[in-house]
N, C-alpha and C positions, 0 to 999 in steps of 0.2 A: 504494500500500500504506500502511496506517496503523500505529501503533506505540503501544502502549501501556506502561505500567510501576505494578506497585501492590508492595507492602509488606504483609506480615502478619507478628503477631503470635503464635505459640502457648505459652502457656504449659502445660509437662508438670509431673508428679508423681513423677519418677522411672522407669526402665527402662521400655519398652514401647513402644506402637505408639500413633499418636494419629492420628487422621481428620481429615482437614480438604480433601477432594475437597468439599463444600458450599462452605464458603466460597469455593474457589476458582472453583466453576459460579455463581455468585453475581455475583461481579468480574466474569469473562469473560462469560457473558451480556449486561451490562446494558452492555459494550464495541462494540455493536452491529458485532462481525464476526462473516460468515458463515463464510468460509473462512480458517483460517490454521494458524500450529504455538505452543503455550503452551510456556514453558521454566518449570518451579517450579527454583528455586534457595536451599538452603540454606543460609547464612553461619557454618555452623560446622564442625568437625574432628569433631567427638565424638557427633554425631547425625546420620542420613543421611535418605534420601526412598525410600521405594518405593511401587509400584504394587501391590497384594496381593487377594485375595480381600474384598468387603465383607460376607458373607451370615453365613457361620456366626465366631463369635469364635472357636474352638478353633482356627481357623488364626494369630490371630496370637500367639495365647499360644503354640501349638507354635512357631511361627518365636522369638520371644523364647526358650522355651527350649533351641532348636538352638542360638543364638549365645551363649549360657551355655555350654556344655557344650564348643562348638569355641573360646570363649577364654574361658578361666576368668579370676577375678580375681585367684588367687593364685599364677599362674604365678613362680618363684623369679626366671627371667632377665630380668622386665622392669627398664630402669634407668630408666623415667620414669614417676616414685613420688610426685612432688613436690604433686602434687594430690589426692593417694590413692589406693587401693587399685584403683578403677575407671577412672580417668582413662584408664592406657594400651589394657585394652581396648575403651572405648571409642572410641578412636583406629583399634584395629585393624578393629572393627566397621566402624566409619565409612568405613574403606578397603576394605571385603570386600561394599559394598554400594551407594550411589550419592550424589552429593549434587545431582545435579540431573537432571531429567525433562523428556522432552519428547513432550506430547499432543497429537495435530493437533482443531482446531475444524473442525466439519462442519456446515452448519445450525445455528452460533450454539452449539451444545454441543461438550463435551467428547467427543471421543469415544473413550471407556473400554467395555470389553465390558461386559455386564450385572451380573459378578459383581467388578468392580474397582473400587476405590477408591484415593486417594492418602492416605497418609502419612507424618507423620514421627517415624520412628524413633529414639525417644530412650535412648542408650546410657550415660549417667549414671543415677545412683542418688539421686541428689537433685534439687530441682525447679529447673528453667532455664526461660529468655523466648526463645526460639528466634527466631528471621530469615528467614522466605523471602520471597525477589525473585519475582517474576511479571512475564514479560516476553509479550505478544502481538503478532503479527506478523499483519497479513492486510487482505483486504477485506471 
């Protein structure tokens, strides 16, 4: 079995959903395995990873807006304030959704249904340099 590891970069804009399923068929591809299991791994609290719809955009604007509404930013009880107004729901985000994925390679692809894509979901308000690990596993 062979073993790889790569590093990416994403930088976001603030709240929302950001793609980056290419980049990562890109890496794994040119990894020359046929068969194995991909882990994306996120390096922070405050933004997570999921696997989502890639066709129509109203799904991830509706998902952004569902997690607005189920943690707002002005909740009174939060005590951890110290980074602003959005830091702790983005924390709870962060914990309500995943920070690491794991996609089996099949024939040297990804294998995602037709309508899925990977993202990550940035739960801050301002723009951050995000961290995912990519680890490949296979022959």
């Amino acid at each position: 079995m062979k073993q790889f590891t790569h590093r990416i970069q994403v930088a976001t804009r603030g709240k929302g959903l950001y793609p980056i399923t290419g980049e990562i068929e890109k890496w794994a591809h040119g990894q020359s395995v046929r068969t194995g299991l991909l882990t994306v791994f996120i390096q922070h609290t405050s933004a997570s990873l999921v696997i989502q719809e890639n066709a129509d955009p109203d799904v991830v604007h509706d998902l952004d807006e569902f997690f607005s509404r189920i943690v707002p930013e002005d909740a009174p009880w939060y005590r951890h304030t110290a980074e602003g107004p959005d830091d702790m729901p983005a924390h709870i985000r962060a914990a309500l959704t995943q920070t690491q994925l794991t996609v089996p390679i099949i024939d040297s692809r990804l294998a995602l249904g037709t309508w899925q894509g990977i993202y990550v979901f940035e739960h801050r308000s301002r723009s951050h340099r995000r961290s995912i690990v990519l680890h490949l596993a296979g022959e």
